[in-house]
PASE-693950 format. One record per residue: chain; residue in three letters; x, y, z negated of N, C-alpha, C, CB in turn. Coordinates in nm, 4 decimals. Last residue first. Glycine has a CB too. Example, Ala and Ser with C-alpha at 12.3 -4.5 7.8 and 13.67 -1.06 7.14 Angstrom:
2
{"A","SER",{1.2850,-0.2250,-0.7080},{1.3670,-0.1060,-0.7140},{1.2900,0.0030,-0.7870},{1.4084,-0.0598,-0.5725}};
{"A","ALA",{1.3190,-0.5690,-0.7800},{1.2300,-0.4500,-0.7800},{1.3200,-0.3300,-0.7800},{1.1308,-0.4473,-0.9046}};
END
This chain:
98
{"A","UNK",{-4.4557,11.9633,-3.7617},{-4.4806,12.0493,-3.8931},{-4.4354,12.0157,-4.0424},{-4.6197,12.0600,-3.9048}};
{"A","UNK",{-4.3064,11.9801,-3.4950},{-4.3212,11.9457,-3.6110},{-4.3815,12.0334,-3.7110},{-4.2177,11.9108,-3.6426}};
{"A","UNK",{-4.4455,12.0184,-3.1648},{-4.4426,12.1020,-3.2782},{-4.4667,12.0184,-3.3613},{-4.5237,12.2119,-3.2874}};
{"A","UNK",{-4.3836,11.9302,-2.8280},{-4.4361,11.9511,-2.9364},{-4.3766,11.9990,-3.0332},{-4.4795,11.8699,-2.9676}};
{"A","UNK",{-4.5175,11.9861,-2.4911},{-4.5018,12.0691,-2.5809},{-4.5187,11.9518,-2.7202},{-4.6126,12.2013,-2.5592}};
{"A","UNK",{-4.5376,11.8083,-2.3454},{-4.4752,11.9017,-2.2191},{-4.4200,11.9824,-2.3955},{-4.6251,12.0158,-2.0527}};
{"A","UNK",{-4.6017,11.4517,-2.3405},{-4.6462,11.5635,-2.3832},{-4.5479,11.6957,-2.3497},{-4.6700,11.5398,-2.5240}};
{"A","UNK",{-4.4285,11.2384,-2.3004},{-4.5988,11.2692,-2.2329},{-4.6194,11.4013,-2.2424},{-4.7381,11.1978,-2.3169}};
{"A","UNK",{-4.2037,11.2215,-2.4667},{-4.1637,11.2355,-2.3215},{-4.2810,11.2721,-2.2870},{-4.1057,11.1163,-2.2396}};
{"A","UNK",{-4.3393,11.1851,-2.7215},{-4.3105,11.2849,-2.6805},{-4.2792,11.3256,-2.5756},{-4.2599,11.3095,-2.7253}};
{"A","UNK",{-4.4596,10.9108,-2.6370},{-4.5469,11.0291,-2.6532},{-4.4719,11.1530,-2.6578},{-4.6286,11.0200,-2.7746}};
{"A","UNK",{-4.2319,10.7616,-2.6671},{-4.3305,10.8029,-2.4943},{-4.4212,10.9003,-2.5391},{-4.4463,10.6566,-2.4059}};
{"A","UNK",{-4.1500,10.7483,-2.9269},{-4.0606,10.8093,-2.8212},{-4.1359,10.8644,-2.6807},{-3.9531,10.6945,-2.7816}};
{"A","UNK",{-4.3507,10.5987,-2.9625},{-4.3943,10.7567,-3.0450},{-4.2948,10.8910,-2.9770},{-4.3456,10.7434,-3.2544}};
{"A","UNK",{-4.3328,10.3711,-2.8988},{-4.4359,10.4491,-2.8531},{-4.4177,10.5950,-2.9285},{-4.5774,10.3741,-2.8824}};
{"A","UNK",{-4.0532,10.3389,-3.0252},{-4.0948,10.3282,-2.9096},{-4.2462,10.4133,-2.8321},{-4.0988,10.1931,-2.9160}};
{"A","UNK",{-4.1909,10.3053,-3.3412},{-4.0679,10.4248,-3.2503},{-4.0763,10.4009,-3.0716},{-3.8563,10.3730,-3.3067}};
{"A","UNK",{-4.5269,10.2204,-3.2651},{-4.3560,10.1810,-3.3290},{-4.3051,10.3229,-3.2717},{-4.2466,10.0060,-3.2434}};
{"A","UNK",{-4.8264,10.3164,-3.4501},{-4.7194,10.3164,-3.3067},{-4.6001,10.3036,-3.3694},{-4.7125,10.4622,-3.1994}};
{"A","UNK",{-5.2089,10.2781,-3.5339},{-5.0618,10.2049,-3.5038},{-4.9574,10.2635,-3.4087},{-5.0855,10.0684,-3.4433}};
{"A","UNK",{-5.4624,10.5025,-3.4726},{-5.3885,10.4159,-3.4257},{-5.2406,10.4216,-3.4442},{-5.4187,10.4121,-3.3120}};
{"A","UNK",{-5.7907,10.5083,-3.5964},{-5.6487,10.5974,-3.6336},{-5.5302,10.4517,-3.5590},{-5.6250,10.6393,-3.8771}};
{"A","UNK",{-6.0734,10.4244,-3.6150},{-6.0218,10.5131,-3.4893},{-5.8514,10.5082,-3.4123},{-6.0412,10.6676,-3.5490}};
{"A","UNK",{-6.1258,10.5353,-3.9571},{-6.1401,10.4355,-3.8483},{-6.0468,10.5241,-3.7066},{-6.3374,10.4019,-3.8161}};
{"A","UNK",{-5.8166,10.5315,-4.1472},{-5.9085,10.5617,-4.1005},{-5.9575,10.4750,-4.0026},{-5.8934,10.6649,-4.0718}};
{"A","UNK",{-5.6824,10.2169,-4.3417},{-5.6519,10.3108,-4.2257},{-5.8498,10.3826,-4.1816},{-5.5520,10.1838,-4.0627}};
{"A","UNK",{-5.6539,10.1159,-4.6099},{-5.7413,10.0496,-4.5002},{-5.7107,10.2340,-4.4589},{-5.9415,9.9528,-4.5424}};
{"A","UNK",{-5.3363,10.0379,-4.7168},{-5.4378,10.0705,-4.7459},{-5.5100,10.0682,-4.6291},{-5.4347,10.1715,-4.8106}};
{"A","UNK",{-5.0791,9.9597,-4.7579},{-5.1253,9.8442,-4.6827},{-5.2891,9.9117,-4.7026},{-5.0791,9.6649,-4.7577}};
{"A","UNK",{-4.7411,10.1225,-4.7888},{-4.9112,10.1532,-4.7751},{-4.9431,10.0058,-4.6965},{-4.9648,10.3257,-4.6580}};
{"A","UNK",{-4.5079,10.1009,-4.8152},{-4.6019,9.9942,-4.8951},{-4.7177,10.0183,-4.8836},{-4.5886,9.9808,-5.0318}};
{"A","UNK",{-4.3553,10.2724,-4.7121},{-4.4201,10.3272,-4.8547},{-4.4665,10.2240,-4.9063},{-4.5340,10.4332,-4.8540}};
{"A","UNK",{-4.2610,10.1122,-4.4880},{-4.1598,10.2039,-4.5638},{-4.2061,10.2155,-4.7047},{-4.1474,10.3534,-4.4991}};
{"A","UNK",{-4.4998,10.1108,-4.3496},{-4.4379,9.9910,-4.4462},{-4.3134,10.0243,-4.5250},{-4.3962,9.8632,-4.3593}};
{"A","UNK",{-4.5738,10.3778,-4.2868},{-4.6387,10.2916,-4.3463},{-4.5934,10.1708,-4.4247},{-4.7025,10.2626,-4.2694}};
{"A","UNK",{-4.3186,10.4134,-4.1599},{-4.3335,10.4937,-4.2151},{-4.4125,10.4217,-4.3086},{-4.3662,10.5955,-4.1527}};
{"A","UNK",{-4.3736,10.1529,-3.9195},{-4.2631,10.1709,-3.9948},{-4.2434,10.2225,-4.0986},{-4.1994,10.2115,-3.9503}};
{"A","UNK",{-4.5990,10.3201,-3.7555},{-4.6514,10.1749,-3.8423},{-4.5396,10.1551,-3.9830},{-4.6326,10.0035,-3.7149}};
{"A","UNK",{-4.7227,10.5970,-3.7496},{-4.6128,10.5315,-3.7166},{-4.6237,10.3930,-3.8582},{-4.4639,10.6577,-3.7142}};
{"A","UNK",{-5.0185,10.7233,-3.6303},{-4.9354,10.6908,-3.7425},{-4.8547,10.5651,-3.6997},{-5.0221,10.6669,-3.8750}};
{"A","UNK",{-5.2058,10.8923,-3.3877},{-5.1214,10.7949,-3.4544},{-5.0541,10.8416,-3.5434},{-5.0411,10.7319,-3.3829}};
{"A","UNK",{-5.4845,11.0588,-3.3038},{-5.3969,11.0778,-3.4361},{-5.3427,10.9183,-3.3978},{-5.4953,11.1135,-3.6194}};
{"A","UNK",{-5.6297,11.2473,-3.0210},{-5.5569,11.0832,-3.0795},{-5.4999,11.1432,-3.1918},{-5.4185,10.9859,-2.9721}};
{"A","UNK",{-5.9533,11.4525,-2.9833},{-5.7476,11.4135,-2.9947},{-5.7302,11.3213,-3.0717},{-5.6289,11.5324,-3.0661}};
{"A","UNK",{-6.1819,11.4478,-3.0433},{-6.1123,11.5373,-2.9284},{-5.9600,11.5242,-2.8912},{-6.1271,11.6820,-2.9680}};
{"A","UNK",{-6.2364,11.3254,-3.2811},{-6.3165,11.3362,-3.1445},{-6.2681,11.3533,-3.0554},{-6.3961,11.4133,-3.1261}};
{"A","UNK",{-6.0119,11.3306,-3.5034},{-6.0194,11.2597,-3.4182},{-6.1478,11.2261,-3.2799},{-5.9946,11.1797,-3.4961}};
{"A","UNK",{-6.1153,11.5816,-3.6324},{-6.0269,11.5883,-3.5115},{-6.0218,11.4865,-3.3918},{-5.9031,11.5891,-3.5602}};
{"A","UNK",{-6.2624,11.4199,-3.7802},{-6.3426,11.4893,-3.6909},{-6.2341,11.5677,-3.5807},{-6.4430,11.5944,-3.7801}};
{"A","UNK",{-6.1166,11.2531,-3.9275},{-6.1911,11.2258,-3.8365},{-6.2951,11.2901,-3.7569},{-6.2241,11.1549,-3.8722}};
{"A","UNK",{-5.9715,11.4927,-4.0654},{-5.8895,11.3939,-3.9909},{-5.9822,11.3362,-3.8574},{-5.8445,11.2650,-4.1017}};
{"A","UNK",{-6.1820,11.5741,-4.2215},{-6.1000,11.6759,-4.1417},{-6.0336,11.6007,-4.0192},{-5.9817,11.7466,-4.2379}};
{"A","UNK",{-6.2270,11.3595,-4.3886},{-6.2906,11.4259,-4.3053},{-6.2628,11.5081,-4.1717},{-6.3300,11.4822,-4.3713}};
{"A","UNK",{-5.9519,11.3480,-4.5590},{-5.9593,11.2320,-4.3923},{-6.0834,11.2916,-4.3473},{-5.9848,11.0152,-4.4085}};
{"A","UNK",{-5.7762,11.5252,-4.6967},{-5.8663,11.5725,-4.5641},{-5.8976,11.4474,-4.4632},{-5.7760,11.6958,-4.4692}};
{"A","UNK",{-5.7687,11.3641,-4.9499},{-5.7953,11.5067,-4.9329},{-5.8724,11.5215,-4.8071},{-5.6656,11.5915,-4.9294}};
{"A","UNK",{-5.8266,11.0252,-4.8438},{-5.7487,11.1273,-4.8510},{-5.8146,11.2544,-4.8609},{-5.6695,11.1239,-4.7530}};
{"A","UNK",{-5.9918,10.7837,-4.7609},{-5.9849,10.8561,-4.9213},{-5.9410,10.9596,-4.9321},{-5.9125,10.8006,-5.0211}};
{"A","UNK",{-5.8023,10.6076,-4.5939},{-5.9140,10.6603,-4.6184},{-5.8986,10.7084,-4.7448},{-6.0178,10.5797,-4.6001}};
{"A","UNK",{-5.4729,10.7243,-4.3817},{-5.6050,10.5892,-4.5228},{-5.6715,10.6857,-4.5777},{-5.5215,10.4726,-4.7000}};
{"A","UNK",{-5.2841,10.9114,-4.3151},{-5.3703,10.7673,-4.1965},{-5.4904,10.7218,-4.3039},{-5.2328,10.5731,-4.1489}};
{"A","UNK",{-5.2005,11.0565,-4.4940},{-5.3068,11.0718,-4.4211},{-5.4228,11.0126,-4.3442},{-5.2725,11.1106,-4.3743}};
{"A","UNK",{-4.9561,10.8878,-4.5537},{-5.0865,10.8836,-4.6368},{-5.2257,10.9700,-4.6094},{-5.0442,10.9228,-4.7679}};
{"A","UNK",{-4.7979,10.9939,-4.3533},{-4.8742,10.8551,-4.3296},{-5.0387,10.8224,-4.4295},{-4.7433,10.7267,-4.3806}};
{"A","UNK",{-4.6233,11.1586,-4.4738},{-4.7800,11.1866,-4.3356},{-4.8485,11.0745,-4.3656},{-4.7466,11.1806,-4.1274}};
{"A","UNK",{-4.3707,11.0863,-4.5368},{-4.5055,11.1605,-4.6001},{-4.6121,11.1210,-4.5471},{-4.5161,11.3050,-4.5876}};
{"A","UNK",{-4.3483,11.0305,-4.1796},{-4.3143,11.0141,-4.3189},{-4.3483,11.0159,-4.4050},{-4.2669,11.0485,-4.3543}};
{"A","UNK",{-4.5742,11.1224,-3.9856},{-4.4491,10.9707,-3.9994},{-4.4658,11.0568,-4.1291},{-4.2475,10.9339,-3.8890}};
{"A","UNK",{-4.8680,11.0890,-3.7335},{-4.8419,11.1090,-3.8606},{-4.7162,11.0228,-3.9219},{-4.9658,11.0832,-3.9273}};
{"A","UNK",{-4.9130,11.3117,-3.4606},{-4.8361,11.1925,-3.5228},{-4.7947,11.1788,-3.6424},{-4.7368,11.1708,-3.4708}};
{"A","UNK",{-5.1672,11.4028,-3.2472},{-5.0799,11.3672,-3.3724},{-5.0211,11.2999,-3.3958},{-5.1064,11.3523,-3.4529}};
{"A","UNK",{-5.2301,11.5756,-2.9483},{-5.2577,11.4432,-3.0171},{-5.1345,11.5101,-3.1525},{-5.2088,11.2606,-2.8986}};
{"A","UNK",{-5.5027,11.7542,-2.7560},{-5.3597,11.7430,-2.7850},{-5.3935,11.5798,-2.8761},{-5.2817,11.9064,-2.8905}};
{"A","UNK",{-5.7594,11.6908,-2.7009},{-5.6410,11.6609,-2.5778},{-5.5394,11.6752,-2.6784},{-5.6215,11.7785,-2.4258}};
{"A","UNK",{-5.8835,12.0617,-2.7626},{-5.8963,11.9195,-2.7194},{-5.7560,11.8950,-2.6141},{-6.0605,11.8951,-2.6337}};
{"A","UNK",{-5.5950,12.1792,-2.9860},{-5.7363,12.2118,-2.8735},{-5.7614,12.0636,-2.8437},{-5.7002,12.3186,-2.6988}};
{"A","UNK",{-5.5466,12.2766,-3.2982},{-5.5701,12.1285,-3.2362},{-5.6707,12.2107,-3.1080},{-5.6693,11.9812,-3.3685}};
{"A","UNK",{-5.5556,12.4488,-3.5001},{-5.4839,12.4913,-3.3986},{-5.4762,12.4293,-3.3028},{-5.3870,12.5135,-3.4205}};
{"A","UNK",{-5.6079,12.2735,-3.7496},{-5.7113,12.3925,-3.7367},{-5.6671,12.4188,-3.5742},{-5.6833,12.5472,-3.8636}};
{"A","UNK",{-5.4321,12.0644,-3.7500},{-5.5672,12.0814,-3.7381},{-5.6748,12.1682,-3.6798},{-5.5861,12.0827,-3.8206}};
{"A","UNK",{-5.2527,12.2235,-3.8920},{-5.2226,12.2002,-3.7640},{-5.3497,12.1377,-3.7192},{-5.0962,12.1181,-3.7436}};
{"A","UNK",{-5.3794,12.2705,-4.1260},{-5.3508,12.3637,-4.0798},{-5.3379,12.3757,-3.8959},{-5.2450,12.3829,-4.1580}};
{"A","UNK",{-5.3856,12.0041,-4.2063},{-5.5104,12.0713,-4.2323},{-5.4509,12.2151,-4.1372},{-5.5544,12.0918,-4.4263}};
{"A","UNK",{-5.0866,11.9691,-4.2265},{-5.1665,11.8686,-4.1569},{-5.3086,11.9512,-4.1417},{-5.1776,11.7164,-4.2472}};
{"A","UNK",{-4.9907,12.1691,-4.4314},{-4.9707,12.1487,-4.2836},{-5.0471,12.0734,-4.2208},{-4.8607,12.1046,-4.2514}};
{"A","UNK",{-5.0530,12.1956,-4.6954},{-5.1409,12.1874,-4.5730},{-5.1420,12.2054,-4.4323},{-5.2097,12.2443,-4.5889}};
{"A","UNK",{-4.8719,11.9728,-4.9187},{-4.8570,12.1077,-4.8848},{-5.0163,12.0746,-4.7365},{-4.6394,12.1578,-4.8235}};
{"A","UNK",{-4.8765,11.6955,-5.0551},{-4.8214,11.8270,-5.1174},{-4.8076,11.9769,-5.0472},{-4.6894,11.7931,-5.1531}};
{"A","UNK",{-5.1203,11.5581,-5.0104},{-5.1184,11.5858,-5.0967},{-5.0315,11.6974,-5.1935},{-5.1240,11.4986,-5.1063}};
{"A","UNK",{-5.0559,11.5308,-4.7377},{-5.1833,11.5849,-4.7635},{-5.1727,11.6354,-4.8588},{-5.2839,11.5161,-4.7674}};
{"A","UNK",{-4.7082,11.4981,-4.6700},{-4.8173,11.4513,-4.7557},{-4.9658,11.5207,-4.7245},{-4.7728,11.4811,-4.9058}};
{"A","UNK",{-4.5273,11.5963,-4.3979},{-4.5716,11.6207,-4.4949},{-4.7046,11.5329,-4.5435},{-4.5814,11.7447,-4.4823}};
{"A","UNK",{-4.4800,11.5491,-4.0610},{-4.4091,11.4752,-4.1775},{-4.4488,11.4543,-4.3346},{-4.2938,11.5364,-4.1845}};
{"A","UNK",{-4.6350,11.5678,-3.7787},{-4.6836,11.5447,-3.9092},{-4.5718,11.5144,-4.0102},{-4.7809,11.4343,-3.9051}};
{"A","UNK",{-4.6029,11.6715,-3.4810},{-4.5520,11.5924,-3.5612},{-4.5607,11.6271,-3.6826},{-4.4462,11.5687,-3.5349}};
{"A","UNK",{-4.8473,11.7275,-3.1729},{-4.8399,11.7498,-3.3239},{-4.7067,11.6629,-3.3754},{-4.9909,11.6944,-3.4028}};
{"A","UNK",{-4.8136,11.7631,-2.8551},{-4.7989,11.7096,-2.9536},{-4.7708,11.7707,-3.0671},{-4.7353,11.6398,-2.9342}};
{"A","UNK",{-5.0229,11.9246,-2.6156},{-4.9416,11.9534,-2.7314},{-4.9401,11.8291,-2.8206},{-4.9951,12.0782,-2.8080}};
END
């Protein structure tokens, strides 16, 4: 299962939610909003890096420079252009925006 992330941390709990529903193996993708998930400090980067045991979180690099985030990224949390974010959905059989 792919995850797609659009929403803030900060304005609603989709991300924390879709979290919760994470089996091992699936993965994330944090774009729009989302992104401010990727950097440390956040409401749920706990949450974040303990998903990240069992499942990849990317964040779309573009989204990031879109906002001007240049903030220090979780650890772990990996970079992807449109291109890679296009192969992740072709990878994945199932995903779900949130």
């Amino acid at each position: 299962m792919l995850y797609i992330i659009n929403h803030s941390p900060y304005h609603d709990d989709n991300l924390l939610n879709a979290l919760r529903f994470a089996q091992p193996g699936n993965a994330f993708v944090l774009i729009a909003d989302a992104v401010t998930a990727a950097c440390t400090g956040n409401p749920i980067s706990e949450a974040i890096t303990y998903a990240m045991q069992n499942s990849n979180v990317y964040v779309l690099q573009d989204d990031l420079d879109a906002r001007g985030i240049d903030a220090v990224l979780i650890e772990g949390m990996r970079m992807i252009d449109y291109t890679a974010f296009v192969d992740l959905t072709l990878k994945h059989q199932h995903c779900v925006s949130w």
